[in-house]
N, CA, C and O atoms as a CHARMM CRD file, in Angstrom:
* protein
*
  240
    1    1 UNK  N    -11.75900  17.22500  11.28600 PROA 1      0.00000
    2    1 UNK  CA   -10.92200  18.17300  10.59500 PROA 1      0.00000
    3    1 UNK  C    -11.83800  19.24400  10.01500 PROA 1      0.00000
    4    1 UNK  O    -12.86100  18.79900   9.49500 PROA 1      0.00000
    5    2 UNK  N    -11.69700  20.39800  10.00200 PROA 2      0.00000
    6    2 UNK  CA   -12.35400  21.72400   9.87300 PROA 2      0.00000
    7    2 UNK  C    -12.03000  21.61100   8.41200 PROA 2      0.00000
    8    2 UNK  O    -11.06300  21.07100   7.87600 PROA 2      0.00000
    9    3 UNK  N    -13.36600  22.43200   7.72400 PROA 3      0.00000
   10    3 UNK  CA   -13.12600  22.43600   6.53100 PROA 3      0.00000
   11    3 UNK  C    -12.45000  23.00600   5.84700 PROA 3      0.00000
   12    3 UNK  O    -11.90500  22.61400   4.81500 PROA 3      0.00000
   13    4 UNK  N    -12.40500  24.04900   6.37000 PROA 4      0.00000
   14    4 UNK  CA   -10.83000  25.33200   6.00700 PROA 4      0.00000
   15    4 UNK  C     -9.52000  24.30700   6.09400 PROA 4      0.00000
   16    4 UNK  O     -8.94400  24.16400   5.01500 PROA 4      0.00000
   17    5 UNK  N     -9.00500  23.62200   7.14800 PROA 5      0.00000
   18    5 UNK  CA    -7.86500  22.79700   7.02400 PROA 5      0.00000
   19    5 UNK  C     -8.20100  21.90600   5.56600 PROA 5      0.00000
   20    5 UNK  O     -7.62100  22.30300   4.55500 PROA 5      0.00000
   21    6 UNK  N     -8.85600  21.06000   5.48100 PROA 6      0.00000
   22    6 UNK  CA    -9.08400  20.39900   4.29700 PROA 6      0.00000
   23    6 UNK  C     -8.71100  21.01900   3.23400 PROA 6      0.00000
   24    6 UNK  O     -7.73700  20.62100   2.59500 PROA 6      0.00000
   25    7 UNK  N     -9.47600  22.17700   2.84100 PROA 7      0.00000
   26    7 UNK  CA    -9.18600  22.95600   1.82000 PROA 7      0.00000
   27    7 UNK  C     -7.68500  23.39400   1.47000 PROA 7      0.00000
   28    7 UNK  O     -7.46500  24.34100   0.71600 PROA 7      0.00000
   29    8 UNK  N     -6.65400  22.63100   2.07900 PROA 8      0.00000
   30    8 UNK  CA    -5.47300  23.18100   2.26300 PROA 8      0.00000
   31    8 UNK  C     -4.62000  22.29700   2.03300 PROA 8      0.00000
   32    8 UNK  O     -3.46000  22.50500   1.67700 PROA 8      0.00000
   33    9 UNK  N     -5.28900  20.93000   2.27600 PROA 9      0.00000
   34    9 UNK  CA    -4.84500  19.75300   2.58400 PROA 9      0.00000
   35    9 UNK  C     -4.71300  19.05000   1.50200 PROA 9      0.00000
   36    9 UNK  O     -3.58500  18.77700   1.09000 PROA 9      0.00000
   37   10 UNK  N     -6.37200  18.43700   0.54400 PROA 10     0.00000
   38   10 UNK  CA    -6.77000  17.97700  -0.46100 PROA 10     0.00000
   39   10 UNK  C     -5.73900  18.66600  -1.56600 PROA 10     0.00000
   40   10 UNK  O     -5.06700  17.70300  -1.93600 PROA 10     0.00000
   41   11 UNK  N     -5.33800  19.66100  -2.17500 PROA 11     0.00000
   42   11 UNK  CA    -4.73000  19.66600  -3.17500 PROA 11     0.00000
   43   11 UNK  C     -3.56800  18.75800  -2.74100 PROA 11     0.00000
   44   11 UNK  O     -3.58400  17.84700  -3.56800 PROA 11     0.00000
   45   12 UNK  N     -2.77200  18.58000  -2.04900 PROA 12     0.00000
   46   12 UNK  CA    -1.55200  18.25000  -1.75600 PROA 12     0.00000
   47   12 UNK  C     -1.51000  16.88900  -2.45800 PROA 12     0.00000
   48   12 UNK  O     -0.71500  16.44400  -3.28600 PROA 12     0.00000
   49   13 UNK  N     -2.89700  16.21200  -1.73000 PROA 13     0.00000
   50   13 UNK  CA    -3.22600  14.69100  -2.02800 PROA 13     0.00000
   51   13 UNK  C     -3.14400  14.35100  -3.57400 PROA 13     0.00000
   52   13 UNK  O     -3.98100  14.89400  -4.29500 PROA 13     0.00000
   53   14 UNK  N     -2.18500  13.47900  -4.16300 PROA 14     0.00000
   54   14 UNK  CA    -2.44200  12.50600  -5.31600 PROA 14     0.00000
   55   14 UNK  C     -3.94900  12.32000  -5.52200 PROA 14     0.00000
   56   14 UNK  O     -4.75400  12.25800  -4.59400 PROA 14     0.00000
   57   15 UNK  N     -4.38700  12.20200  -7.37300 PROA 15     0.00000
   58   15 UNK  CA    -5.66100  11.78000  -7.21500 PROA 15     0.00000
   59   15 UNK  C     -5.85900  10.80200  -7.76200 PROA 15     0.00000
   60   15 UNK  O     -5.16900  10.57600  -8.75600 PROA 15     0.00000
   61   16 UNK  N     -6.65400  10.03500  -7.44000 PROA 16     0.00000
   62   16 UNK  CA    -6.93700   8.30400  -7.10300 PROA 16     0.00000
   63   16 UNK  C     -7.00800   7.67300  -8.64300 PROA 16     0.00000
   64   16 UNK  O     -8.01200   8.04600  -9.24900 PROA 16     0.00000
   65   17 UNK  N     -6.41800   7.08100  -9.14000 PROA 17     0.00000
   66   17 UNK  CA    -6.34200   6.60800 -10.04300 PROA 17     0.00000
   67   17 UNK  C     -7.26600   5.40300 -10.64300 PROA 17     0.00000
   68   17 UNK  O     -8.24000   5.49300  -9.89600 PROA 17     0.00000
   69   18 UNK  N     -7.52700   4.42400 -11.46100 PROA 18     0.00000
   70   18 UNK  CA    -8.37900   3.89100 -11.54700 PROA 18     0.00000
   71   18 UNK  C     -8.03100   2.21600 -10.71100 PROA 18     0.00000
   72   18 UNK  O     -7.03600   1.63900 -10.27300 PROA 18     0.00000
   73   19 UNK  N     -8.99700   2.03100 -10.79300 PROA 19     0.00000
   74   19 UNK  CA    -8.57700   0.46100  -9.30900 PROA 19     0.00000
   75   19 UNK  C     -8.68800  -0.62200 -10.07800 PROA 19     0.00000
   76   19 UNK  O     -9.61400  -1.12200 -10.71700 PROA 19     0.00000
   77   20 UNK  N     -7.27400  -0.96000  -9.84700 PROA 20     0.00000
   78   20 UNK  CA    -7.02800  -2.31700 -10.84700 PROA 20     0.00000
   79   20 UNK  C     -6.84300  -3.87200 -10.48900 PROA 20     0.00000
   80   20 UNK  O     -6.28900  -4.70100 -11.21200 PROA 20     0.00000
   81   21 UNK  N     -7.49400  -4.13200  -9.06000 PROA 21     0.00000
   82   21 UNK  CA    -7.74700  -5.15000  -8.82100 PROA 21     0.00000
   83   21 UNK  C     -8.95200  -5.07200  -7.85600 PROA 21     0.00000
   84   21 UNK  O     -9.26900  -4.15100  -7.10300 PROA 21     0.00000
   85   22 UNK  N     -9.51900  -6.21800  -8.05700 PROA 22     0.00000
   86   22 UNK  CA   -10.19000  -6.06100  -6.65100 PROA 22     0.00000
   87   22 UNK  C    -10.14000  -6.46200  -4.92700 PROA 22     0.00000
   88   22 UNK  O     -9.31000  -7.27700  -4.52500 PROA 22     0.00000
   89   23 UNK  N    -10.82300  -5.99600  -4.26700 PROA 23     0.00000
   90   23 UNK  CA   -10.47100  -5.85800  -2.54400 PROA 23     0.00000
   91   23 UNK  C    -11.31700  -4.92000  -2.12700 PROA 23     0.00000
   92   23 UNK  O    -12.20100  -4.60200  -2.92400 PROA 23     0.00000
   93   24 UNK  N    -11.28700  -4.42200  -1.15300 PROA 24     0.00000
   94   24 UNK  CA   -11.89700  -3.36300  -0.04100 PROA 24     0.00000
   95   24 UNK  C    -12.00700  -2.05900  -0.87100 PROA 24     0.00000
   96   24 UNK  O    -11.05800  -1.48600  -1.40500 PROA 24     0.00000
   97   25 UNK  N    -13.56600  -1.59800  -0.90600 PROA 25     0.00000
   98   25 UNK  CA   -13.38800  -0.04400  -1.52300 PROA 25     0.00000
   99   25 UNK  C    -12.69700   1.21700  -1.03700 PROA 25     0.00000
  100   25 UNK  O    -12.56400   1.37600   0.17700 PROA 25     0.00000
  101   26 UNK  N    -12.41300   1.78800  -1.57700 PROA 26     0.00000
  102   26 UNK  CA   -11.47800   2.92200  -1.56700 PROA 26     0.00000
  103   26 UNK  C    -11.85900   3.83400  -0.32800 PROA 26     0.00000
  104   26 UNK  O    -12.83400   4.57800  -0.43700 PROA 26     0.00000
  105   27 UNK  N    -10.99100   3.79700   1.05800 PROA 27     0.00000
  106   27 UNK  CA   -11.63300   4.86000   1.84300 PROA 27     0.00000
  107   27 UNK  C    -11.44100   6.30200   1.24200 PROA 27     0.00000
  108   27 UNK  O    -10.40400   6.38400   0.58400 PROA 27     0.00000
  109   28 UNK  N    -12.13200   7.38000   1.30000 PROA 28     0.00000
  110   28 UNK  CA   -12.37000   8.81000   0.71700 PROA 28     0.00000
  111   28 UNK  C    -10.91800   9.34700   1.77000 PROA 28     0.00000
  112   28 UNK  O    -10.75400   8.91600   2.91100 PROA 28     0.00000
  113   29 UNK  N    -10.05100  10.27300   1.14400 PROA 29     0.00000
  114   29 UNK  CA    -8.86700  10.43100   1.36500 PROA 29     0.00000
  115   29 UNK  C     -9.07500  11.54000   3.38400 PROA 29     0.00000
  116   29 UNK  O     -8.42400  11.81900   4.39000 PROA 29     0.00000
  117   30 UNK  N    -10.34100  11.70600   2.81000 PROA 30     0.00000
  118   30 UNK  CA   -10.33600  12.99300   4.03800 PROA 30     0.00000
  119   30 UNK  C    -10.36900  11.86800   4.91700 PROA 30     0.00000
  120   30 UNK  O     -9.44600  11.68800   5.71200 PROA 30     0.00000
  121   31 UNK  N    -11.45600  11.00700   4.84100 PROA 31     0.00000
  122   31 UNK  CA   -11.45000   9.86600   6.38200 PROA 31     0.00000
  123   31 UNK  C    -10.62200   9.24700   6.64500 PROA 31     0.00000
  124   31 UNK  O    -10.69300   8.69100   7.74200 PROA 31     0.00000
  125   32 UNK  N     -9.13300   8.95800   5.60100 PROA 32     0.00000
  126   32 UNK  CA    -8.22600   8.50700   6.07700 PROA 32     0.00000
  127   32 UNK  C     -7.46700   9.17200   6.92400 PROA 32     0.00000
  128   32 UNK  O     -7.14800   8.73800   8.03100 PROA 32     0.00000
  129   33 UNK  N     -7.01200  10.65000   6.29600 PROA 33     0.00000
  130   33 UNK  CA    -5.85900  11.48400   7.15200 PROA 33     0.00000
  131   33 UNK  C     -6.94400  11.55200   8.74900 PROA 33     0.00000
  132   33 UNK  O     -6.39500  11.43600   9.84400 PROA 33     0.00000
  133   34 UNK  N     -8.16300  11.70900   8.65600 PROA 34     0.00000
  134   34 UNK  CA    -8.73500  11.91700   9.92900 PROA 34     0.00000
  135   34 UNK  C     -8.29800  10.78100  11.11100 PROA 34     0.00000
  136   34 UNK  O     -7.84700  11.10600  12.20900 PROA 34     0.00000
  137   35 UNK  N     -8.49300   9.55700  10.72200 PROA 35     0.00000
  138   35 UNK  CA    -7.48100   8.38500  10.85900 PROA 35     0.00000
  139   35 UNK  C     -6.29700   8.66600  11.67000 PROA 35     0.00000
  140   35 UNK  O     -6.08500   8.75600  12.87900 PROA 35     0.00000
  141   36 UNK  N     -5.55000   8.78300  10.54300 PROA 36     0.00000
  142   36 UNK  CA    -4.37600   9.08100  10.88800 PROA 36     0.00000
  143   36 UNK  C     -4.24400   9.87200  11.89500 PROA 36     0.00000
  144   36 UNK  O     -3.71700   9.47400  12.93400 PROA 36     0.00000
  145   37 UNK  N     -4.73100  11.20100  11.73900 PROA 37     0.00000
  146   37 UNK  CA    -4.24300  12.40200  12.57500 PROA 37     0.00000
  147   37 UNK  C     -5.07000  11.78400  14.18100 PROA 37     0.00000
  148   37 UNK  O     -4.55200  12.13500  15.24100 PROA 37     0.00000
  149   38 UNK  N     -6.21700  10.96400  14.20900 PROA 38     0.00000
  150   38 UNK  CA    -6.82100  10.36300  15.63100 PROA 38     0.00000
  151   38 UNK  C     -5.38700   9.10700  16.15100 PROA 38     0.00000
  152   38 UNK  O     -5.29800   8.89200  17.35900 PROA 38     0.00000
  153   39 UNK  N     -4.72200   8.62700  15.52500 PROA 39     0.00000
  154   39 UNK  CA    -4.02900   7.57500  16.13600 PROA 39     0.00000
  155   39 UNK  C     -2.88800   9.13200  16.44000 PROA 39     0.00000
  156   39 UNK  O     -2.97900   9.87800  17.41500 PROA 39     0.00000
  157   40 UNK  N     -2.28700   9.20900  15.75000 PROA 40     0.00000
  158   40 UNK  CA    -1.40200  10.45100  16.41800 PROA 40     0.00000
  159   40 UNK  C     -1.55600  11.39300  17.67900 PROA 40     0.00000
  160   40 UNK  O     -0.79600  11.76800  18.57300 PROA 40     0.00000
  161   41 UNK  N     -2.77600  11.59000  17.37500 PROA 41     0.00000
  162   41 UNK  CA    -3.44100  12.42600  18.75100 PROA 41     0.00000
  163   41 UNK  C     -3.59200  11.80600  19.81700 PROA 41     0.00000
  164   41 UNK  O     -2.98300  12.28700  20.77200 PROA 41     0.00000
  165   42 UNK  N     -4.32500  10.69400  20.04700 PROA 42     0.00000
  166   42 UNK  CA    -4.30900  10.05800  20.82800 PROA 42     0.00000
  167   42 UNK  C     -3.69000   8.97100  21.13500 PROA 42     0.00000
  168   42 UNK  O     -4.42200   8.25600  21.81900 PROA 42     0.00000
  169   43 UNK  N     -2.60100   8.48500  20.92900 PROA 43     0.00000
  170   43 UNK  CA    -1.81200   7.78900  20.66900 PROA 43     0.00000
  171   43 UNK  C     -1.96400   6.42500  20.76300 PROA 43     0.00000
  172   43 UNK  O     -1.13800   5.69800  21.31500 PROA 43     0.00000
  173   44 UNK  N     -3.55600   5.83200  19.96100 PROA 44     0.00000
  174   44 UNK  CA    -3.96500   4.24300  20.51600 PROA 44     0.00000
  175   44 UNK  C     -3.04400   3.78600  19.49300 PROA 44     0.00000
  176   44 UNK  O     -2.16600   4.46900  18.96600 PROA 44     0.00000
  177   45 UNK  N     -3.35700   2.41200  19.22900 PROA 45     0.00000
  178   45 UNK  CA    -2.85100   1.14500  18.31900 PROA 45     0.00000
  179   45 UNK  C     -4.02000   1.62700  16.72900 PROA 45     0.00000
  180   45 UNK  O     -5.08900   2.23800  16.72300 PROA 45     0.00000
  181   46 UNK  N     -3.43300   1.19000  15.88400 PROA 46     0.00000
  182   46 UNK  CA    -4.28700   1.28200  14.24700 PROA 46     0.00000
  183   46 UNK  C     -5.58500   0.58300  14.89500 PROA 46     0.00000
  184   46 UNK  O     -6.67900   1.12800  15.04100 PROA 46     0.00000
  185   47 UNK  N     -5.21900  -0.82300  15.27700 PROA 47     0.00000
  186   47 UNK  CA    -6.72300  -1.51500  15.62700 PROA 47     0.00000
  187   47 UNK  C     -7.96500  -1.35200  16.43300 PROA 47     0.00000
  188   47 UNK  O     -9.04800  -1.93500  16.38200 PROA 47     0.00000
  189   48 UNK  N     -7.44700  -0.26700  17.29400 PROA 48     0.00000
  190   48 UNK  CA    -8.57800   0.30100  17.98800 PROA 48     0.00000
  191   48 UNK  C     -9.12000   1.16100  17.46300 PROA 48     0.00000
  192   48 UNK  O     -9.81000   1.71800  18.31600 PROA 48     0.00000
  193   49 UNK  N     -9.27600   1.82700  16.12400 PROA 49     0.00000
  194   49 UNK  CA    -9.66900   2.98600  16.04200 PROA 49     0.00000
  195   49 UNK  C    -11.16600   2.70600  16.24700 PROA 49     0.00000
  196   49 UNK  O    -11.57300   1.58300  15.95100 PROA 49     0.00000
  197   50 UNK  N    -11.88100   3.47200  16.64700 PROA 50     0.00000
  198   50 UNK  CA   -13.48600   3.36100  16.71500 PROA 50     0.00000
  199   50 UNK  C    -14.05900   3.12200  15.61000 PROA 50     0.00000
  200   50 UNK  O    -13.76700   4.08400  14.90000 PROA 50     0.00000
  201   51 UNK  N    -14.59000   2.54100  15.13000 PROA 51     0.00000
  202   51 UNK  CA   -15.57300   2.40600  13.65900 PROA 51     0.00000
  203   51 UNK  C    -16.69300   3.35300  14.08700 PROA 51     0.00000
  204   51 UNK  O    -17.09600   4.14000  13.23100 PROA 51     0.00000
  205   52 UNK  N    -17.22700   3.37800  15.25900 PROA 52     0.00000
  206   52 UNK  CA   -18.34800   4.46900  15.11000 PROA 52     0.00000
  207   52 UNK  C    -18.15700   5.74400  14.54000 PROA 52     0.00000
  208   52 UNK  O    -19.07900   6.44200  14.11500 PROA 52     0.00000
  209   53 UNK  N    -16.51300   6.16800  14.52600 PROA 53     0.00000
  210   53 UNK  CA   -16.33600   7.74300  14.25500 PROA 53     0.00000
  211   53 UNK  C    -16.20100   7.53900  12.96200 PROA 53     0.00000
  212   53 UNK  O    -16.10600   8.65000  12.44000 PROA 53     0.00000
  213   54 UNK  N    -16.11200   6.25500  11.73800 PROA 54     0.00000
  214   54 UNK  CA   -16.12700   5.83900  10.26100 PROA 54     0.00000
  215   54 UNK  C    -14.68200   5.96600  10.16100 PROA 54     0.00000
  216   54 UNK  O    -14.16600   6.69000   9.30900 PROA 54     0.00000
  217   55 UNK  N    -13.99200   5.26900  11.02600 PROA 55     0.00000
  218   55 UNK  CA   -12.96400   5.17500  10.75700 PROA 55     0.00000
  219   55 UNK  C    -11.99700   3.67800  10.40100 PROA 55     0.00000
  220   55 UNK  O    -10.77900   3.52800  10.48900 PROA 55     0.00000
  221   56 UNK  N    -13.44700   2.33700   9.82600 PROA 56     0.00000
  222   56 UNK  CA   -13.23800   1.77700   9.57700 PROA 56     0.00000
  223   56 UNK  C    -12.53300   0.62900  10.08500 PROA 56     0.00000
  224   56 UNK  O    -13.12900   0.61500  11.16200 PROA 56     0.00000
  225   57 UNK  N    -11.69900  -0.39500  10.17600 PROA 57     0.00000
  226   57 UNK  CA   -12.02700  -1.24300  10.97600 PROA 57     0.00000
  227   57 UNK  C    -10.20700  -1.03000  11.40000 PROA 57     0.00000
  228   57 UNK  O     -9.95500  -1.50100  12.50900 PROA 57     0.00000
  229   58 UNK  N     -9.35600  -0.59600  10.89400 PROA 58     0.00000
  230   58 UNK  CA    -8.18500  -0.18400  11.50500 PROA 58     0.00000
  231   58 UNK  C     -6.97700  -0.83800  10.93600 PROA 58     0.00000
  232   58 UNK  O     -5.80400  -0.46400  10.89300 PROA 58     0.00000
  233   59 UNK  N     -7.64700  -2.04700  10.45700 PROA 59     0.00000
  234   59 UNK  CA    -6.94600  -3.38200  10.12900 PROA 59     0.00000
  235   59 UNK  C     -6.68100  -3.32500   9.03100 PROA 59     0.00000
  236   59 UNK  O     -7.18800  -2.49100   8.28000 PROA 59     0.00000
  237   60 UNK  N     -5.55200  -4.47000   8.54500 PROA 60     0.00000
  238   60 UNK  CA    -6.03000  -4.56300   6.70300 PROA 60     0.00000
  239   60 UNK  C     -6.10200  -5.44800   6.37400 PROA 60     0.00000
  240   60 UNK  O     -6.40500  -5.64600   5.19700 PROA 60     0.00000
């Protein structure tokens, strides 16, 4: 995602509040929608997403 889109994007986003249990750290909001917008685009399954591109393991 281009940084100009971001810049457009991020206000929209809620901001992260404090974490009140514990589990898995917080993915950073940009690598999620990037996420997102890669399963949309390419239309795989959540579980395949590549971890090489830091897109984490897909799963929860």
């Amino acid at each position: 995602m281009s940084d100009e889109l971001w810049a457009l994007v991020e206000p929209l986003l809620p901001k992260p509040g404090p974490k009140l249990v514990e589990g898995r750290p917080r993915v950073p909001d940009r690598q999620a929608l990037c996420g997102v917008l890669f399963v949309l685009h390419t239309g795989i399954q959540w579980e395949y997403l590549p971890q090489e591109l830091g897109f984490g393991s897909g799963m929860t």
